[in-house]
C-alpha positions as CSV (number, residue, x, y, z in Angstrom):
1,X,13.7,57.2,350.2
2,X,13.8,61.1,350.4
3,X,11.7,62.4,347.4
4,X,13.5,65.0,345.3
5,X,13.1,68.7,346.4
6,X,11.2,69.6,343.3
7,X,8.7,67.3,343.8
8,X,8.4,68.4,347.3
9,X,7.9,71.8,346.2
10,X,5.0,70.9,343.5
11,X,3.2,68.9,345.5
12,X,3.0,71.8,348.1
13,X,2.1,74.0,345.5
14,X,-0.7,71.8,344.7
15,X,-1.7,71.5,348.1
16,X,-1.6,75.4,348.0
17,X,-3.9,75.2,344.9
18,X,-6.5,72.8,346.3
19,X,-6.5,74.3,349.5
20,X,-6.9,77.9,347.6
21,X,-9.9,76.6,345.4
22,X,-11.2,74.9,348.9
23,X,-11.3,78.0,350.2
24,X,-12.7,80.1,347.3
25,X,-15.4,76.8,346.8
26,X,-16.3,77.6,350.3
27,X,-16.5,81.1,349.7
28,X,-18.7,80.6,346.4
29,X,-20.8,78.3,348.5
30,X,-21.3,81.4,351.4
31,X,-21.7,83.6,349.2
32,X,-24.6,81.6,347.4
33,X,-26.0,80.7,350.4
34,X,-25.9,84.5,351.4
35,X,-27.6,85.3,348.1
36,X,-29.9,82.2,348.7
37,X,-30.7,83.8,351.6
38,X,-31.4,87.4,350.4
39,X,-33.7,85.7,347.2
40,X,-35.3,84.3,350.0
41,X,-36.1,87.3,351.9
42,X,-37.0,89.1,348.9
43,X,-39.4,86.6,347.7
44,X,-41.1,86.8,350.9
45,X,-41.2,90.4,351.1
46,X,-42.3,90.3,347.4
47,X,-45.0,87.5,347.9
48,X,-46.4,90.0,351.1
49,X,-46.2,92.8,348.6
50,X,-48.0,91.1,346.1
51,X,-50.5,89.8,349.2
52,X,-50.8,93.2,350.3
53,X,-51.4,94.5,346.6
54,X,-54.2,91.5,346.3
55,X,-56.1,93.5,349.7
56,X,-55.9,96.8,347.9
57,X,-56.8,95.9,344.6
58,X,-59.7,93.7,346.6
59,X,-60.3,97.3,348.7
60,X,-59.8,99.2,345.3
61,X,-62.8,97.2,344.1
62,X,-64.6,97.2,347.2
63,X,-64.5,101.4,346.9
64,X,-65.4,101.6,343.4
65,X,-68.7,99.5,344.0
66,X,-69.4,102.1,347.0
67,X,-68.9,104.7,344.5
68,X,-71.0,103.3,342.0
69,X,-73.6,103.0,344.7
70,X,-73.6,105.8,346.3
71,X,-73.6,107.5,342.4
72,X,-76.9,105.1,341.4
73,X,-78.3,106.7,345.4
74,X,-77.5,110.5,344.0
75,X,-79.0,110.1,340.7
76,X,-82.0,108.4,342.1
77,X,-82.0,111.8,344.6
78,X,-81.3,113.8,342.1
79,X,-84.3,112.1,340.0
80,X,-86.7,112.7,342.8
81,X,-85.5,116.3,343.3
82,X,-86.5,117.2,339.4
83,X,-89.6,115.5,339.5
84,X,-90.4,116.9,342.7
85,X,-89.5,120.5,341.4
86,X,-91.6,119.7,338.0
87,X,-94.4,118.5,340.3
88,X,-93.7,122.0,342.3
89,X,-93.5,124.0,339.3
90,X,-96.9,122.2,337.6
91,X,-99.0,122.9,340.5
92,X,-97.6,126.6,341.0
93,X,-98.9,127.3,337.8
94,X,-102.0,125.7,338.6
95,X,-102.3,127.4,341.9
96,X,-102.0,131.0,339.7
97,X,-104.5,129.7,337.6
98,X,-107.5,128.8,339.9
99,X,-106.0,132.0,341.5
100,X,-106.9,133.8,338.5
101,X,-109.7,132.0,338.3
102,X,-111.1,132.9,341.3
103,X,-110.7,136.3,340.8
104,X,-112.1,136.1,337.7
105,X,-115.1,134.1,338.6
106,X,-115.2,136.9,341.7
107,X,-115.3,139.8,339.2
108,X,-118.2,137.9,337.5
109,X,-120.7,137.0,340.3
110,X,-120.3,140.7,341.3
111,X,-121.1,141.4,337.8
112,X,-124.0,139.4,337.7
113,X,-125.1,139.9,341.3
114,X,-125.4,143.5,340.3
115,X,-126.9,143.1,337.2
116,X,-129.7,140.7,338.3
117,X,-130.4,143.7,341.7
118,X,-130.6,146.3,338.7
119,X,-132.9,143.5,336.7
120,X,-134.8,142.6,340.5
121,X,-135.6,146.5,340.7
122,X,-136.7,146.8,337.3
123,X,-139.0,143.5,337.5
124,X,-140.5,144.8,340.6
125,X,-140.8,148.3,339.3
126,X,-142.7,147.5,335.8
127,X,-144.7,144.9,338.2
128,X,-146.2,147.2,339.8
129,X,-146.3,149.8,337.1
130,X,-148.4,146.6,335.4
131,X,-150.4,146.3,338.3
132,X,-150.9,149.9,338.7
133,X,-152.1,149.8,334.8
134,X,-154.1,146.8,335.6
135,X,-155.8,148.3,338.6
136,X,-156.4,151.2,336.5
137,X,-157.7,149.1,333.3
138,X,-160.1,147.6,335.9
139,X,-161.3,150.9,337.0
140,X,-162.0,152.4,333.3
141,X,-164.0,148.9,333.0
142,X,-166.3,148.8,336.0
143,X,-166.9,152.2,334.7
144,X,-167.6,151.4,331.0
145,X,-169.5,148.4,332.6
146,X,-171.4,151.2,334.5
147,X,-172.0,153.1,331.7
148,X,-173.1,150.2,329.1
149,X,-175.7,149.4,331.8
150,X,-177.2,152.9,331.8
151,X,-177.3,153.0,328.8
152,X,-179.1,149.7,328.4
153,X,-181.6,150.7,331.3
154,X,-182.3,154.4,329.2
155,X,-182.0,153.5,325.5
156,X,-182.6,149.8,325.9
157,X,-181.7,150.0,322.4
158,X,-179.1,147.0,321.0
159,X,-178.0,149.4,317.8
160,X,-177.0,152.6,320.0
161,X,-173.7,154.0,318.5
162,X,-172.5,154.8,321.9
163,X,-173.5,151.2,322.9
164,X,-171.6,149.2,320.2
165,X,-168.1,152.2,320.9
166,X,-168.4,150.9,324.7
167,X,-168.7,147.4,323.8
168,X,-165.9,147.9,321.7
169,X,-163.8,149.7,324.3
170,X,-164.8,147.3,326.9
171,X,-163.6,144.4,324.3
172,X,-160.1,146.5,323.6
173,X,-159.9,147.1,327.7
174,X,-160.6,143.5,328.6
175,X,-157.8,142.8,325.6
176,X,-155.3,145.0,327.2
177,X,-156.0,143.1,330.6
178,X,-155.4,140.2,329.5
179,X,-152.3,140.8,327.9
180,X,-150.9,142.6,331.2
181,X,-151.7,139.4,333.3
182,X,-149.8,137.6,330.8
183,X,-147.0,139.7,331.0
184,X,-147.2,140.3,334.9
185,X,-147.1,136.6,334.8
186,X,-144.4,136.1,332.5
187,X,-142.3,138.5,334.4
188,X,-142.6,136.8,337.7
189,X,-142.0,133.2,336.1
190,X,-138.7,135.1,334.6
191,X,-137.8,136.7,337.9
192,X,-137.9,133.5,339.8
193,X,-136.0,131.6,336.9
194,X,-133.0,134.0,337.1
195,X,-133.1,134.0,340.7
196,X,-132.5,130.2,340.5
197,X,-130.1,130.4,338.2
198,X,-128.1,133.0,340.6
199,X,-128.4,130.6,343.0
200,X,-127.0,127.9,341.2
201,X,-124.4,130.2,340.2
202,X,-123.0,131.4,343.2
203,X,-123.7,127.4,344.8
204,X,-121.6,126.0,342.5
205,X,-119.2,129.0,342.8
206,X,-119.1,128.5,346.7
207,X,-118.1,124.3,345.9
208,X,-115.5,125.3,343.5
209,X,-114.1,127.6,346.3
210,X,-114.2,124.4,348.9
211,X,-112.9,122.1,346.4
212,X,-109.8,124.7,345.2
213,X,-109.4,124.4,349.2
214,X,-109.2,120.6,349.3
């Protein structure tokens, strides 16, 4: 049994429809499997970019803590450096001032090495102007000496005026010789103390000298 024309005709249309929406299924299903495909490939690119961000951020880190290292190693140059130029500076100054020093204690031992030749020369000349007093004190008293015993041997008298004047005299002379050993004596004791002293000066000065040196 034929079936009607109009049948015929829908059920080709229907046929027409399914296979359309066949085809456009198919279609849908390579297109998501395209898009599949490209999510794929740009999850993988974006999991290497986010791989590749990991190393530089790790890199990024890895620089910084050079940086801060090499930063702690230029401050701690940079400490040494100032306390270096403060030491410099320090013993500059102190250099200038044993510089000064020096010259100073220079100036001074000149000083005093001329005043102790002008003292020397006047020790050693009121020494012998002493001596040549004493030598003449001892002169005027072997002759008073001389005197008091001629007059003894002529007068023999005790009470004699001119007697008791020489014995008087001879008293004041032996007085005054006395007194100018003393101070003969004193003056040497003084000349050989400040010569000491000088000594010690200019020993000491010399060690300082050294030591500044050192």
């Amino acid at each position: 049994m034929a079936l009607p024309s109009a049948f015929q005709e829908r059920l080709q249309q229907m046929e027409a429809t399914r296979n359309e929406r066949l085809s456009l299924l198919q279609a849908e299903k390579e297109l998501q499997r395209s898009k599949s495909q490209i999510l794929s490939a740009k999850l993988s690119k974006l999991r290497c970019a986010e791989r590749r961000c990991l190393l530089l951020e790790r890199r990024r880190a890895e620089v910084r803590f050079q940086i801060l290292a090499r930063k702690a190693e230029i401050e701690a140059i940079e400490a040494r450096y100032q306390s270096s130029t403060d030491l410099f500076r320090v013993l500059k100054c102190r250099t200038i001032e044993l510089e000064e020093k020096e010259k100073t204690m220079d100036q001074f031992y000149e000083t005093k090495t001329s005043e102790m030749g002008d003292f020397k020369e006047l020790v050693r000349r009121r020494i012998l102007d002493f001596r040549s007093e004493a030598q003449n004190l001892r002169v005027v008293v072997s002759e008073l000496r001389s005197t008091l015993k001629e007059l003894q041997e002529r007068d023999g008298c005790v009470n004699n005026p001119e007697l008791a004047a020489a014995e008087r005299r001879k008293a004041e002379l032996l007085t005054v010789e006395e007194s100018l050993q003393k101070t003969l004596a004193s003056n040497i004791q003084l000349r050989s103390s400040l010569q000491k002293q000088l000594q010690r000066l200019l020993s000491s000065g010399a060690d300082g000298g050294q030591t500044t040196e050192s």
